[in-house]
C-alpha positions as a LaTeX table, in Angstrom:
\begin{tabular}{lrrr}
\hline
Residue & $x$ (\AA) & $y$ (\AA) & $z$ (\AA) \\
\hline
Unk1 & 9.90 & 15.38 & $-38.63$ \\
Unk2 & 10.79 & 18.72 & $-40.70$ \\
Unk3 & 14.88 & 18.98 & $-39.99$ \\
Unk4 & 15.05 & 22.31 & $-42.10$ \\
Unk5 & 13.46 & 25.34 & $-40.79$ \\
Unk6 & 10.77 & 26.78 & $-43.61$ \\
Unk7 & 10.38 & 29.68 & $-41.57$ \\
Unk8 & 13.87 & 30.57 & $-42.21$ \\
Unk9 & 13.26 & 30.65 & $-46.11$ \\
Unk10 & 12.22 & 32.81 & $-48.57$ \\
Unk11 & 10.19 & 30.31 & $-51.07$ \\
Unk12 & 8.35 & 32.04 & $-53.56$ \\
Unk13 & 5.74 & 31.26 & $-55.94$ \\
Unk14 & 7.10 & 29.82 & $-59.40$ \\
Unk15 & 10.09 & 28.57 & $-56.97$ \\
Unk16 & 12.17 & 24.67 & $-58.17$ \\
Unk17 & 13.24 & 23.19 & $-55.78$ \\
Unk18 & 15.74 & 19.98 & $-55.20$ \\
Unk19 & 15.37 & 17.78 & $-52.62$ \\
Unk20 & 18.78 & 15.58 & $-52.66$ \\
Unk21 & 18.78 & 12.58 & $-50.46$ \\
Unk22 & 14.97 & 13.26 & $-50.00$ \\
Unk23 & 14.62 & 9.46 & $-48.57$ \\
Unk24 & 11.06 & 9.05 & $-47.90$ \\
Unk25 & 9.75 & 12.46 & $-48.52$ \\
Unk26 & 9.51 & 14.30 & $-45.73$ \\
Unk27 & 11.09 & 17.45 & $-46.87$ \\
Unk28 & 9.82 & 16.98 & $-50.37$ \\
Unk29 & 6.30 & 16.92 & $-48.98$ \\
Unk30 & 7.06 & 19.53 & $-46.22$ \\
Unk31 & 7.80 & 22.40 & $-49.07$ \\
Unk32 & 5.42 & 20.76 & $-51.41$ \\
Unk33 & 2.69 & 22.93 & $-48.56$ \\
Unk34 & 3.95 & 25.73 & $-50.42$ \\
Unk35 & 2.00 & 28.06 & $-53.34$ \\
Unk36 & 2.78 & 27.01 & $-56.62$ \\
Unk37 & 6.14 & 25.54 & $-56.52$ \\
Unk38 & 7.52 & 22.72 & $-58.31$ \\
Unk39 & 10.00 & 19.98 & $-56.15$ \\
Unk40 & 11.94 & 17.56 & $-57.44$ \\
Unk41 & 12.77 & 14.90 & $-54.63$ \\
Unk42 & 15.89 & 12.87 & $-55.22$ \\
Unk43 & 17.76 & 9.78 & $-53.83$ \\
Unk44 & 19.59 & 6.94 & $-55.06$ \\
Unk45 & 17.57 & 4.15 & $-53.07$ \\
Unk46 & 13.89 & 3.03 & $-55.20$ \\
Unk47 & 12.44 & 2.15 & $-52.17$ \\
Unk48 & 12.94 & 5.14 & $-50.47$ \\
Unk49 & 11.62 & 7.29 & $-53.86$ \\
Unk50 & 8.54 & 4.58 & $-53.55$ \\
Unk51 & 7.83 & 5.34 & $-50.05$ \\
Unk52 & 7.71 & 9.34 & $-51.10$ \\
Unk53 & 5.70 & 8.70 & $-53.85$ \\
Unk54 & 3.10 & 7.17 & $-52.02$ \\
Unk55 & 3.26 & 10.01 & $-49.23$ \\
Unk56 & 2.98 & 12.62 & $-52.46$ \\
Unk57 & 0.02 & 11.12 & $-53.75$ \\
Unk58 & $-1.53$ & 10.87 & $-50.23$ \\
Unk59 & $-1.28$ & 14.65 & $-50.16$ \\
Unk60 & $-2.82$ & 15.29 & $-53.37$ \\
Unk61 & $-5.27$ & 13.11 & $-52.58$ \\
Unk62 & $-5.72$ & 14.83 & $-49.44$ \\
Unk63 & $-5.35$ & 18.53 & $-51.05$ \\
Unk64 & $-2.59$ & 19.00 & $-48.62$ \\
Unk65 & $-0.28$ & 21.44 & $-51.00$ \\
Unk66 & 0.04 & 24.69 & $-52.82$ \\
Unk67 & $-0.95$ & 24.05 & $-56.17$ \\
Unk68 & 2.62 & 23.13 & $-57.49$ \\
Unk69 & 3.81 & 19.86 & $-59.30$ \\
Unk70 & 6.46 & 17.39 & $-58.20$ \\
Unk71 & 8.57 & 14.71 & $-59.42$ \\
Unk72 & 10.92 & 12.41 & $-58.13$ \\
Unk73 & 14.22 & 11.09 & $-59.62$ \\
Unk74 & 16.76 & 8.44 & $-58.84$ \\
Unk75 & 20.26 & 9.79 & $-58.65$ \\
Unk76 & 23.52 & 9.89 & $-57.33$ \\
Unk77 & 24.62 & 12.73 & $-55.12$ \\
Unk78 & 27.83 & 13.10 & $-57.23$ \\
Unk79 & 26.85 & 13.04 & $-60.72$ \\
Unk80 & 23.30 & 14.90 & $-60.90$ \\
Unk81 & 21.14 & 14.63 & $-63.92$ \\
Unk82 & 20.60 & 18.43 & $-63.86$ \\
Unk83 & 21.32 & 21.41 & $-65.69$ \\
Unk84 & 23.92 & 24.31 & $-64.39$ \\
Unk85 & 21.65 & 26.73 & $-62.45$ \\
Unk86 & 18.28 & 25.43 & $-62.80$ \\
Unk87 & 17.29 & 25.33 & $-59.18$ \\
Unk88 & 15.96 & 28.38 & $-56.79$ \\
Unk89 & 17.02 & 25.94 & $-53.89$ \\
Unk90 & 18.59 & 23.09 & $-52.67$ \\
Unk91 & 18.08 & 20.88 & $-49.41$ \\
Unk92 & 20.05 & 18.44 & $-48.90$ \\
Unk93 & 19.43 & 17.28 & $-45.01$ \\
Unk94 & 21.19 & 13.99 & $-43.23$ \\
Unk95 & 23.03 & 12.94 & $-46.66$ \\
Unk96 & 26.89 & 14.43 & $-46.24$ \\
Unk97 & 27.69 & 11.92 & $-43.49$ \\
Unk98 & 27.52 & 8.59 & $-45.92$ \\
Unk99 & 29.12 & 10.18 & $-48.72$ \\
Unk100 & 32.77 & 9.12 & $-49.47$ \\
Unk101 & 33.28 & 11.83 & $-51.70$ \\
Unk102 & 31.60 & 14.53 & $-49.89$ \\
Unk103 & 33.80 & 17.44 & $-51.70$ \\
Unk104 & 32.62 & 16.26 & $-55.43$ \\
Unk105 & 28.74 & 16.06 & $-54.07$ \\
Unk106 & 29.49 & 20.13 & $-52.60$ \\
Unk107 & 30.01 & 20.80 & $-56.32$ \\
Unk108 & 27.32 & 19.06 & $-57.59$ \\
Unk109 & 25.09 & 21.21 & $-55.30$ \\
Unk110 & 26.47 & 24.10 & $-55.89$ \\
Unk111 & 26.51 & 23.81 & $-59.60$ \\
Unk112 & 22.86 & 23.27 & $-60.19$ \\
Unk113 & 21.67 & 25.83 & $-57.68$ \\
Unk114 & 21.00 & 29.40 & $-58.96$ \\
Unk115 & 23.25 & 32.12 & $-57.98$ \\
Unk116 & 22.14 & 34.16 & $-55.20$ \\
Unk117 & 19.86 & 31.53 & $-54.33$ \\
Unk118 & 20.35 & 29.03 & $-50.67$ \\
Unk119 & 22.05 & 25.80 & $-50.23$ \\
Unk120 & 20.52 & 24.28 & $-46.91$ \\
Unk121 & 23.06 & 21.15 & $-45.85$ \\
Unk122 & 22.16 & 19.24 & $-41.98$ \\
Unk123 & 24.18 & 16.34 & $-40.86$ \\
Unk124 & 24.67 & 15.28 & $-37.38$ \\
Unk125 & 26.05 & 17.07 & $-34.80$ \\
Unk126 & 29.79 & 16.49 & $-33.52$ \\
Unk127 & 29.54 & 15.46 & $-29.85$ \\
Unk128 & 26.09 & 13.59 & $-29.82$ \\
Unk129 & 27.42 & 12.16 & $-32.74$ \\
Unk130 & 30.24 & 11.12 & $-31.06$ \\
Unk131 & 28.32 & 9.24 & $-28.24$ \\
Unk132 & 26.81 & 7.07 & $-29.95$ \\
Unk133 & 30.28 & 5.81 & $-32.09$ \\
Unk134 & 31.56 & 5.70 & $-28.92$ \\
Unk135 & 28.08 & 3.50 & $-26.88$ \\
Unk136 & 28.26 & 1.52 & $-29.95$ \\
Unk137 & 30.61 & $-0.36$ & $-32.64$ \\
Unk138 & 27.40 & $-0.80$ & $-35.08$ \\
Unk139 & 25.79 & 2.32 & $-34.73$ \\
Unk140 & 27.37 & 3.91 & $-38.33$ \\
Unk141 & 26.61 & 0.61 & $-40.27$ \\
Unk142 & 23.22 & 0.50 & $-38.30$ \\
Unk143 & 22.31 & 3.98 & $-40.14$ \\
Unk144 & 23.17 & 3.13 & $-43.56$ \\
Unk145 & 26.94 & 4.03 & $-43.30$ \\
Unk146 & 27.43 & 7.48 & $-41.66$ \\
Unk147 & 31.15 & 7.41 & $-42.95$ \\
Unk148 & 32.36 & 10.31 & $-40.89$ \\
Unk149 & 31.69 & 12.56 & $-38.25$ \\
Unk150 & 31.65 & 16.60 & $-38.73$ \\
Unk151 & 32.77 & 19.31 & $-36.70$ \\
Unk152 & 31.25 & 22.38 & $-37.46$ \\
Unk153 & 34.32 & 24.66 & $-38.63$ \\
Unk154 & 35.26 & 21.52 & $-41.05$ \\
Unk155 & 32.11 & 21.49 & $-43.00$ \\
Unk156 & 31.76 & 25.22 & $-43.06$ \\
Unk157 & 34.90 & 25.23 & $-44.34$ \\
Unk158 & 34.41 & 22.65 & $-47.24$ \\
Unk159 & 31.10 & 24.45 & $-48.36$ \\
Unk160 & 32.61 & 28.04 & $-48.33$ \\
Unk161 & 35.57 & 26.91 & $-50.54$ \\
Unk162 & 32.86 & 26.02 & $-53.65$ \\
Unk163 & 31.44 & 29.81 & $-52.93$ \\
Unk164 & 28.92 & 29.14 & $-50.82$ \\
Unk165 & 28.83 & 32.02 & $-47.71$ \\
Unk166 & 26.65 & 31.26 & $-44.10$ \\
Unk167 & 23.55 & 33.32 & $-43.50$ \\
Unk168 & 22.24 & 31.37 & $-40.40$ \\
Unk169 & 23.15 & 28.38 & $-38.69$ \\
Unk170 & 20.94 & 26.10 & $-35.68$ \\
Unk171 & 20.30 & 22.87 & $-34.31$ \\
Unk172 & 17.55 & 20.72 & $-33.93$ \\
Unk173 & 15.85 & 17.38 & $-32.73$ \\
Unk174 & 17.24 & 18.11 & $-29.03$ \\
Unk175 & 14.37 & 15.18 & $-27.85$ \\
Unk176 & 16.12 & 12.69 & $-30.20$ \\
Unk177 & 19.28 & 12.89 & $-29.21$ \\
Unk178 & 18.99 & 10.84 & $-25.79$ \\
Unk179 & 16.82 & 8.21 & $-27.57$ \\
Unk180 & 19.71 & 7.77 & $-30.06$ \\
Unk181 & 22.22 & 7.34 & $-27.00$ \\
Unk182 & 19.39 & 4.70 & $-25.15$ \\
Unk183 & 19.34 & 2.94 & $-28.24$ \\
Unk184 & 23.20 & 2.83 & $-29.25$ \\
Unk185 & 23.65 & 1.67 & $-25.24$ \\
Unk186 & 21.30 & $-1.89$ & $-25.86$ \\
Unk187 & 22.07 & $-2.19$ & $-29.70$ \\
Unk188 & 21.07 & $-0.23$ & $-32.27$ \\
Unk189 & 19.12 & $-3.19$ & $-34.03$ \\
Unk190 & 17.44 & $-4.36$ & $-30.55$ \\
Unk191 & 14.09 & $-3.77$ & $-31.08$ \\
Unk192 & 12.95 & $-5.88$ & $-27.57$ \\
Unk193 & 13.91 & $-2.80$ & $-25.13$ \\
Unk194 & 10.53 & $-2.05$ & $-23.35$ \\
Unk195 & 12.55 & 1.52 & $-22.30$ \\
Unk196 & 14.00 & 2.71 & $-26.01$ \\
Unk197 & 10.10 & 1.70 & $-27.40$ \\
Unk198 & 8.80 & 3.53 & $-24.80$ \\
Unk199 & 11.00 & 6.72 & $-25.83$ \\
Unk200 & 10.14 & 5.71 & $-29.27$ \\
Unk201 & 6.46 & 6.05 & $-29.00$ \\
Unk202 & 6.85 & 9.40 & $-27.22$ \\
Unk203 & 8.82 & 10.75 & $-30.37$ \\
Unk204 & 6.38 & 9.39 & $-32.87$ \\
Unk205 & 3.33 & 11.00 & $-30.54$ \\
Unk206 & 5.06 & 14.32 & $-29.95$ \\
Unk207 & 5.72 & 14.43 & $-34.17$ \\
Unk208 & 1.97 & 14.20 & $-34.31$ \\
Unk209 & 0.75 & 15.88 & $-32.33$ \\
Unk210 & 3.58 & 18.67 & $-31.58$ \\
Unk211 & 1.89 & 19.67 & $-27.89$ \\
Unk212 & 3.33 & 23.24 & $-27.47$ \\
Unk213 & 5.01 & 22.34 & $-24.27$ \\
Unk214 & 7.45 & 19.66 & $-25.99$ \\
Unk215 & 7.77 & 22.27 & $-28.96$ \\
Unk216 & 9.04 & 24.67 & $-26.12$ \\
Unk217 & 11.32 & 22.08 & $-24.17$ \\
Unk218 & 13.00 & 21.09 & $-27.81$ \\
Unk219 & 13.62 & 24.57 & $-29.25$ \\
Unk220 & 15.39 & 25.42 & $-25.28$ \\
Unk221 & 17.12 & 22.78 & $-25.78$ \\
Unk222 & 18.39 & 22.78 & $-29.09$ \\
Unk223 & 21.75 & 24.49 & $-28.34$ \\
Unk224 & 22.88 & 22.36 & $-25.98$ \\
Unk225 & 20.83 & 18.81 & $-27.18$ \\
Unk226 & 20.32 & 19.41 & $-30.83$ \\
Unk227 & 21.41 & 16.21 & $-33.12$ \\
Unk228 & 21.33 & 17.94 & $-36.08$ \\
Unk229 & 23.08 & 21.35 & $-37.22$ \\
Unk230 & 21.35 & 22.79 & $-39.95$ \\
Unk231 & 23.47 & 25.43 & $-42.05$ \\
Unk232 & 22.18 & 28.41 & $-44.40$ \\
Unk233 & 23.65 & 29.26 & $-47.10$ \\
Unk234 & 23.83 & 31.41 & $-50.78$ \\
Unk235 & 26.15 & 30.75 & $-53.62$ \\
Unk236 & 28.06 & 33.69 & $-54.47$ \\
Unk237 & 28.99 & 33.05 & $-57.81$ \\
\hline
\end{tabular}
């Protein structure tokens, strides 16, 4: 389940790419489709890096990719092991919601991503968001400490101020927001409602299979459901 929109970017051959927070892959393997790149997928949990390994090798195994090379590295959001300016973009999707110091991890991202080039950052969406704090007391802890809760103007704000300008801005995963909601209502750990496994299996069979009518209800959706925004962004200086 691809959070960033591809489509929206302009990934060129020779292209390096970061992947911050890549958890188990799925954005590292998502632009790994792509000719002749190389992507570095990041995160400070091993597990997580082991799980995207494994989903790496499966594509090259597979020949699902574009020729490139990628690597993984364990690292922390707020100290990055890279070099000023050495990436042609950044992703960095569902990670500023568990990070206490969210302004320092900004700079990191900005520092080691080209100028001219695109920042992508998604977090949860305000009011969704806000549901399911408010259905349940564990839901945060239950989703490896989402710390805080953004409104849209406030993050825009604290990316702009590192010289980082908006070029497009959307939301997505419309068809996952009331599953969060069902879930947060029984208990986020439950995993013995018949109802939130049935919504579960729908989610896992429409990310298969992507039938075009669900791909139609989700992008309609989107601005009023969406549980993610995703924002766009180049660095300026």
């Amino acid at each position: 389940m691809l959070t960033v929109d591809f489509n929206r970017l302009d990934i060129q051959p020779g292209a390096t790419i970061l992947d911050i927070g890549c958890g188990s892959g799925r954005h590292t393997c998502g632009v790994y489709q792509f000719h002749d790149i190389t992507v570095v997928g990041s995160d400070r949990s091993v597990k997580d890096l082991g799980e995207a390994r494994n989903r790496l090798l499966l594509h090259d195994q597979l020949g699902e990719h574009g020729g490139g090379k990628w690597a993984l590295s364990a690292a922390d959001i707020t100290c990055l092991p890279y070099k000023d300016n050495c990436f042609d973009l950044v992703i960095c999707s569902e990670v500023m919601e568990h990070i206490p110091d969210h302004r320092g991890a900004v700079q990191e991202l900005v520092r080691v991503l080209k100028s001219g080039n695109t920042l992508v950052v998604s977090v949860p969406r305000y009011w969704p968001e806000r549901i399911c704090w408010a259905l349940s007391d564990d839901y945060a802890n239950s989703n490896q400490g989402h710390i805080r809760i953004y409104k849209y103007a406030e993050l825009l704000a604290i990316l702009e101020s590192f010289g980082l300008l908006q070029v497009a801005v959307h939301y997505a995963h419309s068809l996952h927001t009331p599953f969060w909601w069902l879930k947060c209502a029984v208990g986020p750990t439950r995993t013995d409602s018949g109802f939130v496994n049935l919504y579960n299996r729908f989610l896992t069979w429409d990310i298969m299979k992507q039938p075009k009518v669900t791909r139609l209800l989700d992008r309609l959706l989107n601005p009023i459901l969406g549980k993610s925004i995703v924002i766009y962004l180049k660095k300026q200086r």
